[in-house]
MDTraj code that builds the backbone (N, CA, C; nanometers):
import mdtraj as md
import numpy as np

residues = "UNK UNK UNK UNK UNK UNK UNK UNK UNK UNK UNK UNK UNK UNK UNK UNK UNK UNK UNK UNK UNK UNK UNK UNK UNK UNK UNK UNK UNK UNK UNK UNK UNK UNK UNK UNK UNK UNK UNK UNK UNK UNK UNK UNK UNK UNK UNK UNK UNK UNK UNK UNK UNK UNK UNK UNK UNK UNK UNK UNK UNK UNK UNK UNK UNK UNK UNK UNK UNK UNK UNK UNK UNK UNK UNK UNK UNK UNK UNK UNK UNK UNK UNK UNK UNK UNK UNK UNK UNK UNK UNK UNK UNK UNK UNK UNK UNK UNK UNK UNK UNK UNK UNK UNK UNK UNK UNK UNK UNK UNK UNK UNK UNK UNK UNK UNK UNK UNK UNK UNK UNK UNK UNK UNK UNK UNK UNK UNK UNK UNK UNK UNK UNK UNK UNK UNK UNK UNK UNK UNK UNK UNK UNK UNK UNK UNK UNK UNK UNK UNK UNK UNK UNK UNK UNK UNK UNK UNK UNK UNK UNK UNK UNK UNK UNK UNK UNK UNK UNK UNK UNK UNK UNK UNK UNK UNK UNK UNK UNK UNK UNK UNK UNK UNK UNK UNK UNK UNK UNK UNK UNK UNK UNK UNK UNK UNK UNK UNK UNK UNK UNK UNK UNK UNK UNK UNK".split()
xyz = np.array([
    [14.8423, 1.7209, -13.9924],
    [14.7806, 1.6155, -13.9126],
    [14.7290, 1.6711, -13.7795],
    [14.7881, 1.7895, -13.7404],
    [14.7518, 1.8030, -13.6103],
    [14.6203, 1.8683, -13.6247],
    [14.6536, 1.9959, -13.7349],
    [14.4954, 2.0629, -13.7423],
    [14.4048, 1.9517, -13.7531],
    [14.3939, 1.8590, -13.8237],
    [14.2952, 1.8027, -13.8544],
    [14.2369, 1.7119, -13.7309],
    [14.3218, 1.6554, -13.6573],
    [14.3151, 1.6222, -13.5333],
    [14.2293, 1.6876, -13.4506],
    [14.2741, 1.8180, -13.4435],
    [14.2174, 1.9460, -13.3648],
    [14.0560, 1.9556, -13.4051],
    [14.0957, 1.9896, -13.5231],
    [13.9474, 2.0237, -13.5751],
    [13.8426, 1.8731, -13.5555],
    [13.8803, 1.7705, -13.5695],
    [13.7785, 1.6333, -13.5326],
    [13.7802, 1.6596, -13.3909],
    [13.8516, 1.6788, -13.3193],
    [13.8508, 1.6659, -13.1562],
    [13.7381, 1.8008, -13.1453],
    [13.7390, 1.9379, -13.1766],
    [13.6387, 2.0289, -13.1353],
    [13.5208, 2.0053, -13.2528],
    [13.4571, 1.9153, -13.3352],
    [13.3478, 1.9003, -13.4111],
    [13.3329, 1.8101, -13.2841],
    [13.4076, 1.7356, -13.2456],
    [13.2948, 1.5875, -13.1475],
    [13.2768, 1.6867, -13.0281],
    [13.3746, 1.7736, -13.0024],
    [13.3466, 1.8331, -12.8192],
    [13.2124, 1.9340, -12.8611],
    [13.1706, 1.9796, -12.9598],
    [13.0611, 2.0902, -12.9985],
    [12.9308, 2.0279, -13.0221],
    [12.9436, 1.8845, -13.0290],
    [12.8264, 1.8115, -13.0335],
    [12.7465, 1.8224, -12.9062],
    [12.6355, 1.9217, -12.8884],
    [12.5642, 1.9076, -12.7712],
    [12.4474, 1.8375, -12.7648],
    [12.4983, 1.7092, -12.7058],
    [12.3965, 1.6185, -12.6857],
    [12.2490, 1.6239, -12.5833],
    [12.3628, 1.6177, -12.4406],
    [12.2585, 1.6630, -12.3539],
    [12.1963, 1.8174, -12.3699],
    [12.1639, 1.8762, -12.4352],
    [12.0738, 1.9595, -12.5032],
    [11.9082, 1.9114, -12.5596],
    [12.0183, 1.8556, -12.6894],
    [11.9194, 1.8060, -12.7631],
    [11.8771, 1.7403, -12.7186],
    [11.8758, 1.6285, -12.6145],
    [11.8310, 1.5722, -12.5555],
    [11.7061, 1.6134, -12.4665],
    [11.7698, 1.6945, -12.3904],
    [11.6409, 1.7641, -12.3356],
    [11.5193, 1.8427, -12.4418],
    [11.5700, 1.9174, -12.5553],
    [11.4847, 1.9417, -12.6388],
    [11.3298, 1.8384, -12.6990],
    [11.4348, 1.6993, -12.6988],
    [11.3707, 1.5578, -12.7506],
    [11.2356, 1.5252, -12.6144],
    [11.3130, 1.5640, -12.4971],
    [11.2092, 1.5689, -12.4171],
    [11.1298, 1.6951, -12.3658],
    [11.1301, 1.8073, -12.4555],
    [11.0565, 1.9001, -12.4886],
    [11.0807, 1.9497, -12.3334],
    [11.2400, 2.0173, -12.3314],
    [11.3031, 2.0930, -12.2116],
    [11.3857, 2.1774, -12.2471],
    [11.4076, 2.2664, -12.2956],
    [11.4641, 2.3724, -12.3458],
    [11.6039, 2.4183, -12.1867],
    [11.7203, 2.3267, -12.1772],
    [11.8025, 2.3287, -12.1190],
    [11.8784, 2.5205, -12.0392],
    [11.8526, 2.5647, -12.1741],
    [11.9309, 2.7186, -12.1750],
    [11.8195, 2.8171, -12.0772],
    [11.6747, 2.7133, -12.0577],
    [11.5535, 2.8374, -11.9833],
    [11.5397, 2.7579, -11.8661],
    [11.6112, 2.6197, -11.7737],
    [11.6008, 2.5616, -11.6993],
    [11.6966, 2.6323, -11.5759],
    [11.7311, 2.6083, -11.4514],
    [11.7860, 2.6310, -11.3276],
    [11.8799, 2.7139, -11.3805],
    [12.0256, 2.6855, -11.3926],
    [12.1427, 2.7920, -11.4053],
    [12.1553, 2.8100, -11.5994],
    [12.0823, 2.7600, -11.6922],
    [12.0685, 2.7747, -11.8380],
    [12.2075, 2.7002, -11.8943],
    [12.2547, 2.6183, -11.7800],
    [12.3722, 2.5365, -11.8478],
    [12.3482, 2.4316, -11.9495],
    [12.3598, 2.3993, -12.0319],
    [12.3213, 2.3013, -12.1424],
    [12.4160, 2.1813, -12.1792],
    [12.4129, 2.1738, -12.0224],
    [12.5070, 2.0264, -12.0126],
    [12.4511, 1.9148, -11.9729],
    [12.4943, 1.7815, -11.9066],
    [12.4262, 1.7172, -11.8722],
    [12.3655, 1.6959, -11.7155],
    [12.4431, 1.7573, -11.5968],
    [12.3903, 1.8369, -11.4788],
    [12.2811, 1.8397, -11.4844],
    [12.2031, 1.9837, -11.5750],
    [12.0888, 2.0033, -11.5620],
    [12.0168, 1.9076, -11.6401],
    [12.0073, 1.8458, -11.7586],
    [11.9836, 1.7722, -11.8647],
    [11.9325, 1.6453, -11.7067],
    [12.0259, 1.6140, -11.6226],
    [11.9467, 1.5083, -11.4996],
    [11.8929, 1.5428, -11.4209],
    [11.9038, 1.7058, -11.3585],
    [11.7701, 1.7856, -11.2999],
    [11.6434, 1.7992, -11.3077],
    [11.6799, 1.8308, -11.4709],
    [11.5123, 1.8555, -11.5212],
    [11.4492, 1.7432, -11.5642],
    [11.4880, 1.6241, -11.6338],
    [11.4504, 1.5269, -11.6819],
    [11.4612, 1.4068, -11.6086],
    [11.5413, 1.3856, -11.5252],
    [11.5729, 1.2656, -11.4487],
    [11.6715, 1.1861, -11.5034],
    [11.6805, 1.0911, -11.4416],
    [11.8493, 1.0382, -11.4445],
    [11.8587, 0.9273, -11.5445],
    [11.7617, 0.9124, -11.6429],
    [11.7585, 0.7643, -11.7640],
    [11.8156, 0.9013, -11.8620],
    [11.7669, 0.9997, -11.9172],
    [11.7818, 1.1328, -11.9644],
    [11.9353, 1.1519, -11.9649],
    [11.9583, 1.1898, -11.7987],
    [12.0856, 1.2361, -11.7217],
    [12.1890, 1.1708, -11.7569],
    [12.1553, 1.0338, -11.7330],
    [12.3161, 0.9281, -11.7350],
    [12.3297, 0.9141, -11.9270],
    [12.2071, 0.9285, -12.0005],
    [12.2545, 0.9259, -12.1118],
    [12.3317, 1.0668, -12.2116],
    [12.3026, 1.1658, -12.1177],
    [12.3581, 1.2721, -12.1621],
    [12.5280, 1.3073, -12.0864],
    [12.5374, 1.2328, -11.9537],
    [12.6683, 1.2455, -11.8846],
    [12.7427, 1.1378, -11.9893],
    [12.6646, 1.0344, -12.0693],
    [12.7660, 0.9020, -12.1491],
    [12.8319, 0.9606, -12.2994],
    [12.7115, 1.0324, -12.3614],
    [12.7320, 1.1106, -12.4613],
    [12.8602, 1.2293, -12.4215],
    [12.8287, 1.3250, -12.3416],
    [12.9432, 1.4406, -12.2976],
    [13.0705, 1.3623, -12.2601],
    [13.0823, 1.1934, -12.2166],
    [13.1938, 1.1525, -12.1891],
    [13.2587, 1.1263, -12.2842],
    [13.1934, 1.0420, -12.4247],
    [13.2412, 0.9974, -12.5131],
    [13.3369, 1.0887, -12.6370],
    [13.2169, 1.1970, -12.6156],
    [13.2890, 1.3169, -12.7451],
    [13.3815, 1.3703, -12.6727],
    [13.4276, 1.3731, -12.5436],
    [13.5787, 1.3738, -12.5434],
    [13.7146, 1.2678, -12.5160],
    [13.6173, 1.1407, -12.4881],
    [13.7028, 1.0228, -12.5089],
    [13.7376, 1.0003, -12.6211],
    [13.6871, 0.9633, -12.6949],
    [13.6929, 0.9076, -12.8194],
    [13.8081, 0.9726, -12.9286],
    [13.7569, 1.0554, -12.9932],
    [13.8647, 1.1383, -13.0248],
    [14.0549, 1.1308, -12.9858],
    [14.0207, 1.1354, -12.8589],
    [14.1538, 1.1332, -12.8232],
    [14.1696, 1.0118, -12.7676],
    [14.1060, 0.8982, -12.7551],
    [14.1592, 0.7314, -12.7200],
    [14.1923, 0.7314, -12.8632],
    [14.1545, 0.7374, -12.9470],
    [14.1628, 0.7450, -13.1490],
    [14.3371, 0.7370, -13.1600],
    [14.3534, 0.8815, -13.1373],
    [14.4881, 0.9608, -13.1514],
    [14.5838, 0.8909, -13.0410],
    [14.5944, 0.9013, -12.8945],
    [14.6559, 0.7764, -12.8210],
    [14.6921, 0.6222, -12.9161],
    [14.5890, 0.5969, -12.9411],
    [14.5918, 0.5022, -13.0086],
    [14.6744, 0.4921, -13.1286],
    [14.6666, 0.5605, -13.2127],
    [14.7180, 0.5611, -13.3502],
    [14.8549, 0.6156, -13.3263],
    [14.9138, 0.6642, -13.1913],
    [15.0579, 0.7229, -13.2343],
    [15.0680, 0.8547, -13.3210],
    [14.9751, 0.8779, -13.4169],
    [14.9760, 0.9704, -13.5483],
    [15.0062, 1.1037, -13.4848],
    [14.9974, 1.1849, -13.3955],
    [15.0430, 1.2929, -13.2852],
    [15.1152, 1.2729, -13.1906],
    [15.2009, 1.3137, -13.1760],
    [15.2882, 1.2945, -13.0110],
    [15.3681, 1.4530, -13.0001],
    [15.3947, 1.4453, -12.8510],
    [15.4867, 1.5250, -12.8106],
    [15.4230, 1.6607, -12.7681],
    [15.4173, 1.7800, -12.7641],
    [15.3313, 1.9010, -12.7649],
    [15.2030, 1.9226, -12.8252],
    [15.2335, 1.8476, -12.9577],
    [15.1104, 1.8305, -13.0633],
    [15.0056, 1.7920, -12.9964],
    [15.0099, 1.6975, -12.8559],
    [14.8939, 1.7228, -12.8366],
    [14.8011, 1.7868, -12.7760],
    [14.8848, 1.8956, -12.7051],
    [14.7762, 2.0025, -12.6368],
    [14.6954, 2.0817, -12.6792],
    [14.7049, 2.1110, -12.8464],
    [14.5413, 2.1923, -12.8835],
    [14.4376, 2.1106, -12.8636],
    [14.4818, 1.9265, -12.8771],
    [14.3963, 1.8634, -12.9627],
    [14.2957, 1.7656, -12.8611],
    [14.3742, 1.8074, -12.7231],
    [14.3214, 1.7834, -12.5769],
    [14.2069, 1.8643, -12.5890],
    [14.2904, 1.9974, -12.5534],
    [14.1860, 2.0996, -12.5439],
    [14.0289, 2.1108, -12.6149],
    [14.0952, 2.0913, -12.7752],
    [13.9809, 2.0983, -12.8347],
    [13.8372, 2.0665, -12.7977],
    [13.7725, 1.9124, -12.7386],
    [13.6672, 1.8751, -12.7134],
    [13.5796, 1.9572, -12.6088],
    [13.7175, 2.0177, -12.5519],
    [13.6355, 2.1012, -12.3864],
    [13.5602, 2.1921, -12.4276],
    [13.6893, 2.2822, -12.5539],
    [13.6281, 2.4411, -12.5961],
    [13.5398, 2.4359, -12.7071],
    [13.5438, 2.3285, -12.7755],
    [13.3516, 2.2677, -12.8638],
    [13.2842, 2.2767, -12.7856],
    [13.2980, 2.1889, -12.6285],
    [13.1721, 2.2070, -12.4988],
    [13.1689, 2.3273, -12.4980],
    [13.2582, 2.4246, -12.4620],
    [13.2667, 2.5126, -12.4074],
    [13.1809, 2.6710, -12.4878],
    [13.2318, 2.6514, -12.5994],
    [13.1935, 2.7402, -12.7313],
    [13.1461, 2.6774, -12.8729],
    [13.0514, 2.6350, -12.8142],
    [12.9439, 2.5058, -12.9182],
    [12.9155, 2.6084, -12.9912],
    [12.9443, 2.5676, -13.1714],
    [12.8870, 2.6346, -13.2835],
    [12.7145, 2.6220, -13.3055],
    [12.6713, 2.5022, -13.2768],
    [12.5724, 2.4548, -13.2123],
    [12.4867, 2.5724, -13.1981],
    [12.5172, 2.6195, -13.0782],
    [12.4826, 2.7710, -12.9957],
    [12.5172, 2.8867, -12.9630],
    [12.5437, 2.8894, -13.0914],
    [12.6269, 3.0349, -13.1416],
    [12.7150, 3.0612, -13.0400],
    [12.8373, 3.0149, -12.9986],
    [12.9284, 2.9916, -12.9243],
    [12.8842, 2.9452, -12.7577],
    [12.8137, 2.9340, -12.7078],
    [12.7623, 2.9350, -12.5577],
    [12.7383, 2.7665, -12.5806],
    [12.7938, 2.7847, -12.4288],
    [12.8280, 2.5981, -12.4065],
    [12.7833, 2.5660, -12.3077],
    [12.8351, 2.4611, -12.2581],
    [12.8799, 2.4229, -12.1208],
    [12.9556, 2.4345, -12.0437],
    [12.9741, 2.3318, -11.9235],
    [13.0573, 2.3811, -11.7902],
    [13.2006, 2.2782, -11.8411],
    [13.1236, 2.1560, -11.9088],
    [13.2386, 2.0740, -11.9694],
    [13.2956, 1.9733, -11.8641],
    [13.2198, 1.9829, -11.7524],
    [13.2537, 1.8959, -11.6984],
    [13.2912, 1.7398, -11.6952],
    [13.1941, 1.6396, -11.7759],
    [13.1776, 1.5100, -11.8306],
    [13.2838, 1.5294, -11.9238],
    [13.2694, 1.5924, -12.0396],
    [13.3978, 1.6393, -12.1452],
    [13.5473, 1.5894, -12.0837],
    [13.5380, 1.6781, -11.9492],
    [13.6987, 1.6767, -11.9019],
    [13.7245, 1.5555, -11.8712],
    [13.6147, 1.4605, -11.7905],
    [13.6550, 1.3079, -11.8152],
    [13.6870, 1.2459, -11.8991],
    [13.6206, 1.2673, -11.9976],
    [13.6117, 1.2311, -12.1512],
    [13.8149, 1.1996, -12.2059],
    [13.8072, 1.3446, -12.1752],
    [13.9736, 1.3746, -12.2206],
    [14.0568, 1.3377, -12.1611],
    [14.0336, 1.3117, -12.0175],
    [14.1657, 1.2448, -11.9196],
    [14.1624, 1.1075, -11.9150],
    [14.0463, 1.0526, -11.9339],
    [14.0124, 0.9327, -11.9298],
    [14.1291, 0.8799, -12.0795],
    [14.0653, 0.8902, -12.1738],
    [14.1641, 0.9080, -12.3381],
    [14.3086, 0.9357, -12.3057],
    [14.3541, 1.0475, -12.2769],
    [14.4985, 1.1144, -12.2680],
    [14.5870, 1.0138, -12.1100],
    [14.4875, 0.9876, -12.0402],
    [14.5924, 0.8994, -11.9186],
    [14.4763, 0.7350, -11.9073],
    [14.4886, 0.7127, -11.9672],
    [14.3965, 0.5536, -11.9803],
    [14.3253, 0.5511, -11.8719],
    [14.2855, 0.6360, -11.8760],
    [14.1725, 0.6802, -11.7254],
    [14.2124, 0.6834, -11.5956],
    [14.3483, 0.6970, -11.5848],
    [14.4208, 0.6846, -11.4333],
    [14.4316, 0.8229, -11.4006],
    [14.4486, 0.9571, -11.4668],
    [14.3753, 1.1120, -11.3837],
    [14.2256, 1.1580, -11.3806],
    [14.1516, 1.0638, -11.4740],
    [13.9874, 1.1061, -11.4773],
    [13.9907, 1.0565, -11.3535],
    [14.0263, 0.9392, -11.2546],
    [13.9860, 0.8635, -11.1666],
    [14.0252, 0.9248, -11.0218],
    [14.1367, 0.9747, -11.0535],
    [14.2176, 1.0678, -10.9596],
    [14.1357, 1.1930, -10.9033],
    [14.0771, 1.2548, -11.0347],
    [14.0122, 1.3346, -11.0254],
    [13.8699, 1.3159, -10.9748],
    [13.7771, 1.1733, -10.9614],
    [13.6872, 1.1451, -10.9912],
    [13.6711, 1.1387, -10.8192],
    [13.7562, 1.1025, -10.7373],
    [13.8298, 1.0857, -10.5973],
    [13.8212, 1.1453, -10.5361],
    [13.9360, 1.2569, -10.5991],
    [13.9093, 1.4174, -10.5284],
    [13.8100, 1.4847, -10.5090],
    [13.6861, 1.4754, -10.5858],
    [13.5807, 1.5215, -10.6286],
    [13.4559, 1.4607, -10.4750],
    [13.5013, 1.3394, -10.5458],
    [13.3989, 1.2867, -10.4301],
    [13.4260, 1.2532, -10.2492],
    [13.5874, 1.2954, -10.2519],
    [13.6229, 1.3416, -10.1362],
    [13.5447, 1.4966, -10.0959],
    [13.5981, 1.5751, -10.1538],
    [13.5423, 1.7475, -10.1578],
    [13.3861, 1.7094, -10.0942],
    [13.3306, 1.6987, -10.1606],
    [13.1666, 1.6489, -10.1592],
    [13.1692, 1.6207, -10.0110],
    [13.1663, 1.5238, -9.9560],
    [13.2084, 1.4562, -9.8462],
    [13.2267, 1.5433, -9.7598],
    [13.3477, 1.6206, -9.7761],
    [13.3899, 1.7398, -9.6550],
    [13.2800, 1.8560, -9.6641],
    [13.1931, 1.8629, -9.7771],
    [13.1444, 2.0109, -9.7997],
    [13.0112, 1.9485, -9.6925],
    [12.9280, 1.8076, -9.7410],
    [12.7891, 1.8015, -9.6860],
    [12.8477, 1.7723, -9.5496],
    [12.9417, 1.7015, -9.4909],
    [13.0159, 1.7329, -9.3470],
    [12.9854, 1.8778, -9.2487],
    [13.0191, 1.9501, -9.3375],
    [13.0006, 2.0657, -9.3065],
    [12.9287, 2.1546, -9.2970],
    [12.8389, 2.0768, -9.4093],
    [12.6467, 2.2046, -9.4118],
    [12.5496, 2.0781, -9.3184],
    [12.6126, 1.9894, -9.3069],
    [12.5537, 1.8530, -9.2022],
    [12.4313, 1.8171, -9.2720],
    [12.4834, 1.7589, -9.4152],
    [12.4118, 1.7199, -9.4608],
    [12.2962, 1.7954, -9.5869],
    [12.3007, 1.9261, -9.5464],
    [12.2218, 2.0168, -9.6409],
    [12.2717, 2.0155, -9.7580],
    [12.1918, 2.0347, -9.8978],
    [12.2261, 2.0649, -10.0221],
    [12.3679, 2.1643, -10.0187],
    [12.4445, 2.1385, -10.0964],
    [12.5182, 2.2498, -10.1433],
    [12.4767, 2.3372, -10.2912],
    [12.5287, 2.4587, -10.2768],
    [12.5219, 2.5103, -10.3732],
    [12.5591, 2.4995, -10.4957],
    [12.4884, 2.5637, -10.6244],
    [12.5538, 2.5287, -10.7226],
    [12.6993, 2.6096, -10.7282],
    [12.7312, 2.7110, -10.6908],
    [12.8505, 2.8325, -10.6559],
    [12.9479, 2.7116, -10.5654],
    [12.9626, 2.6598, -10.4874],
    [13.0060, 2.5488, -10.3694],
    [13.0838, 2.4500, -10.4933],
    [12.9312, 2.4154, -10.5403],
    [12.9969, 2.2663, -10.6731],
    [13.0276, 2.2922, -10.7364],
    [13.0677, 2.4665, -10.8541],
    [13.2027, 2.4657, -10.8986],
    [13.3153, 2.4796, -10.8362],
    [13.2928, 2.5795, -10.7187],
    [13.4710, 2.5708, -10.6354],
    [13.5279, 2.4141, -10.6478],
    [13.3947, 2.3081, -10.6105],
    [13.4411, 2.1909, -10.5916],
    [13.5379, 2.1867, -10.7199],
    [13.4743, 2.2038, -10.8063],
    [13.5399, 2.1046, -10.9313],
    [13.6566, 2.1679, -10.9804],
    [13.6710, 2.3121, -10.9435],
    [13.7660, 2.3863, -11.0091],
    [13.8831, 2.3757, -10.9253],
    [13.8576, 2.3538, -10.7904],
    [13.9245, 2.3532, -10.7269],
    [13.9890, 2.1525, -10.6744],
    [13.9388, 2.1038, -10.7142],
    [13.9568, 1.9435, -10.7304],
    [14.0650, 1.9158, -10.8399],
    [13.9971, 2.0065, -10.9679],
    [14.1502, 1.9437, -11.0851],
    [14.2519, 2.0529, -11.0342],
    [14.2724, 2.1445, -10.9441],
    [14.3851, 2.1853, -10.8724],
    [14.4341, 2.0937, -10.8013],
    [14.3832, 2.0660, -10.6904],
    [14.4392, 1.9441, -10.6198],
    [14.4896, 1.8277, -10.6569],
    [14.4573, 1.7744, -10.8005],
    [14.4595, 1.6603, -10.8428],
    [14.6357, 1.7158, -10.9291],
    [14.6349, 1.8160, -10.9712],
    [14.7597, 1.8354, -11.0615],
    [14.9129, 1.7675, -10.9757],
    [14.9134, 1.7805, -10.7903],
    [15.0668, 1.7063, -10.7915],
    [15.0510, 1.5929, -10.8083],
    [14.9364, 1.5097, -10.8316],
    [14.9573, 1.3801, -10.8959],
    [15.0114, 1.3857, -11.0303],
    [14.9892, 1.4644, -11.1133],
    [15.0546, 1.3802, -11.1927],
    [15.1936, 1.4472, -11.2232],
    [15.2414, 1.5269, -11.1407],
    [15.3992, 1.5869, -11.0862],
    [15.4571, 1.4669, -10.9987],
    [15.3853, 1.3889, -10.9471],
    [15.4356, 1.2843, -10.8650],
    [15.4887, 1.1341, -10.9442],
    [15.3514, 1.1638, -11.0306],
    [15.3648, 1.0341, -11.1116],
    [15.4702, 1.0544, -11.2818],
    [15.5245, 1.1832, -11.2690],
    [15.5988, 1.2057, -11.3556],
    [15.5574, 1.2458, -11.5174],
    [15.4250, 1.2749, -11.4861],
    [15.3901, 1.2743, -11.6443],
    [15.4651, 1.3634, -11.7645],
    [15.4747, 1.3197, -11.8798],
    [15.5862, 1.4626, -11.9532],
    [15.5350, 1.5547, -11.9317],
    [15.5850, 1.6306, -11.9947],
    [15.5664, 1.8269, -11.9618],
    [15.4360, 1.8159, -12.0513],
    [15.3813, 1.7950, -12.1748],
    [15.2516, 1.8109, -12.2694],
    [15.1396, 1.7443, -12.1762],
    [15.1700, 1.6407, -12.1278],
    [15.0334, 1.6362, -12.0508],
    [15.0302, 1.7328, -11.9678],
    [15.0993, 1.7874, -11.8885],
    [15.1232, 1.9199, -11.7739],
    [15.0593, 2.0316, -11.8176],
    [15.0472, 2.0992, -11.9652],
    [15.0403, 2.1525, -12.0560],
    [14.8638, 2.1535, -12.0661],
    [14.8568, 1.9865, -12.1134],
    [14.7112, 2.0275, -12.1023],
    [14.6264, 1.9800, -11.9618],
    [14.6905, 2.0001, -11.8650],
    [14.6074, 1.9910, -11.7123],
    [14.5796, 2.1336, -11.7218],
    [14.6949, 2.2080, -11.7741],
    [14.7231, 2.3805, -11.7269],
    [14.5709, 2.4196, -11.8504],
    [14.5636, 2.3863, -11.9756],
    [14.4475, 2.4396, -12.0423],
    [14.3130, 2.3920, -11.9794],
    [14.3144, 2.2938, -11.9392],
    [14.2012, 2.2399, -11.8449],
    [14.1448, 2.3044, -11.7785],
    [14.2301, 2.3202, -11.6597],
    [14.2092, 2.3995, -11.5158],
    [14.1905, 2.5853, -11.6007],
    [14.2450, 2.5919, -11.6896],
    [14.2025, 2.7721, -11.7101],
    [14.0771, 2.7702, -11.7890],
    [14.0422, 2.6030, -11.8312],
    [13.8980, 2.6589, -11.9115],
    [13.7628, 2.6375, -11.8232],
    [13.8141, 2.5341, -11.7109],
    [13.7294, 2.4998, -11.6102],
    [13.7109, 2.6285, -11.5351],
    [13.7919, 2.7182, -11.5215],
    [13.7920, 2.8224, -11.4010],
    [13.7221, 2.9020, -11.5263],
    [13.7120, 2.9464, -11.6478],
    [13.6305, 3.0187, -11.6947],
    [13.4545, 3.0136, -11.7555],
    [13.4545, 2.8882, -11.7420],
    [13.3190, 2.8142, -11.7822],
    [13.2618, 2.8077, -11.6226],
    [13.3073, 2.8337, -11.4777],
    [13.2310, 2.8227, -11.3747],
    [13.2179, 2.9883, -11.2842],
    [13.3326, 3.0928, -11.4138],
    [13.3609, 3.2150, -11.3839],
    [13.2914, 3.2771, -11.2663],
    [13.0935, 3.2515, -11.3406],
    [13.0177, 3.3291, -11.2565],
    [12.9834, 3.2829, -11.1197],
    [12.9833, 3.1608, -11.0826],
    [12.9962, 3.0727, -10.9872],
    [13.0563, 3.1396, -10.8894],
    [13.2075, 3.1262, -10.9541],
    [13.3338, 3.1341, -10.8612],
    [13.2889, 3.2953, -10.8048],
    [13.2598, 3.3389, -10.8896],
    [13.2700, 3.5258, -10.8527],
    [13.1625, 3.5100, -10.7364],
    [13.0445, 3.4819, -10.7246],
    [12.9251, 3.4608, -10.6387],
    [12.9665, 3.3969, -10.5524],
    [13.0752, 3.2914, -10.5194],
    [13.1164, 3.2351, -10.4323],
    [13.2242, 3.2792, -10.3317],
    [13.3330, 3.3430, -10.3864],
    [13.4034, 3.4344, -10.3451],
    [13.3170, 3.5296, -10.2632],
    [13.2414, 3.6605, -10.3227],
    [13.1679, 3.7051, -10.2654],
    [13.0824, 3.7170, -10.1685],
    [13.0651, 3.5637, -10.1537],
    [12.9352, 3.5607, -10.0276],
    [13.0339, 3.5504, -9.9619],
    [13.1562, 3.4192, -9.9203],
    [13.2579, 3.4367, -9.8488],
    [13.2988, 3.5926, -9.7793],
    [13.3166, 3.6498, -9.8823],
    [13.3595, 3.7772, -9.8304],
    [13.3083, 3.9024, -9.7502],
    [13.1538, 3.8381, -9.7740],
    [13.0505, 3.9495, -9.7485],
    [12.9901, 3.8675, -9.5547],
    [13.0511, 3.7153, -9.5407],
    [13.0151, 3.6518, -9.4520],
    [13.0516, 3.7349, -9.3151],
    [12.9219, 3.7353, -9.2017],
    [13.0089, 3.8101, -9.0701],
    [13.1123, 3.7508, -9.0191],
    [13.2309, 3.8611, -9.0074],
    [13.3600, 3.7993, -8.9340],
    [13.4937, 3.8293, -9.0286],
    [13.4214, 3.7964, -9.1966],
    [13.5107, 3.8074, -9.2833],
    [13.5491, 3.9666, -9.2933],
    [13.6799, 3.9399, -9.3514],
    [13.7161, 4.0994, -9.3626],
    [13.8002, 4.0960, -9.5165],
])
top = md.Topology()
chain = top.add_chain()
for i, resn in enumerate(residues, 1):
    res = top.add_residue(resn, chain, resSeq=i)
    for name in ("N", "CA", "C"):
        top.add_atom(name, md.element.get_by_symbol(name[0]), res)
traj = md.Trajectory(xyz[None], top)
């Protein structure tokens, strides 16, 4: 039961919508700004009727799935941390595209939203748009970077984890915050590395 679980949870997370989507609007996602083939760029290049339908799609194929399984009881206990995971690392390593994905961002709502009845997607959704807040604070208003808006995010479901140490969640949800946060930090890898870097290379820094 669980494989099979698993395996429905990464067929819906490998479904790349906002792709095809952009394809449908004759935008080839993978040759656009950073070649992410998520829904981000999918509202860059196309605009936001495009955008919000490709952020609803990336939410669902990882809701769904796992509101399903919540639902049905049919998994519990540890069992469910591949089956969390699964939808991210379909985003993540879409058969689709010969393994090359997305950032998985919408996805990760998808799954927290499902796995905590949407009370850590929201947590997270908070943190996020706090971060934001402090970052254009700070450039006074100027764009941030795309390198900036993964620290944000990678660094947001960090912040967000003593919530649910506070709120007591069992150890398997803990489990899959921890696969989360290591697939988020590897899907924004190049980001983070470019971001680090300029930091480091900044006058003053040592």
């Amino acid at each position: 039961m669980t494989l099979w679980w698993t395996a429905v949870a990464f067929i819906s997370g490998s479904l790349m919508f906002s792709y095809w989507l952009g394809l449908a609007a004759r935008k080839n996602l993978k040759e656009i700004g950073d070649g992410n083939p998520g829904a981000l760029n999918l509202w860059q290049s196309s605009g936001y009727r495009l955008g919000a339908a490709g952020v609803a799609l990336d939410f669902l194929k990882g809701y769904l799935p796992i509101a399903l399984l919540m639902g049905s009881a049919a998994v519990q206990g540890f069992r469910i941390v591949p089956i969390a995971a699964a939808p991210i690392l379909g985003h993540a390593f879409s058969p689709f595209l010969k393994g090359r994905g997305g950032k998985a961002i919408a996805v990760t709502f998808g799954v927290w939203s499902g796995l905590t009845e949407f009370e850590f997607a929201l947590v997270y959704a908070i943190i996020l748009a706090v971060l934001l807040i402090i970052a254009k604070t700070v450039r006074k208003g100027r764009p941030t970077s795309s390198e900036a808006d993964s620290f944000q995010v990678v660094s947001g479901m960090l912040l967000a984890f003593p919530y649910l140490y506070i709120r007591d969640f069992p150890a398997p949800v803990m489990w899959c915050w921890l696969g989360n946060f290591l697939l988020l930090v590897y899907t924004h890898r190049r980001e983070l590395s470019t971001f680090f870097r300029r930091i480091r290379n900044e006058p003053g820094a040592r």
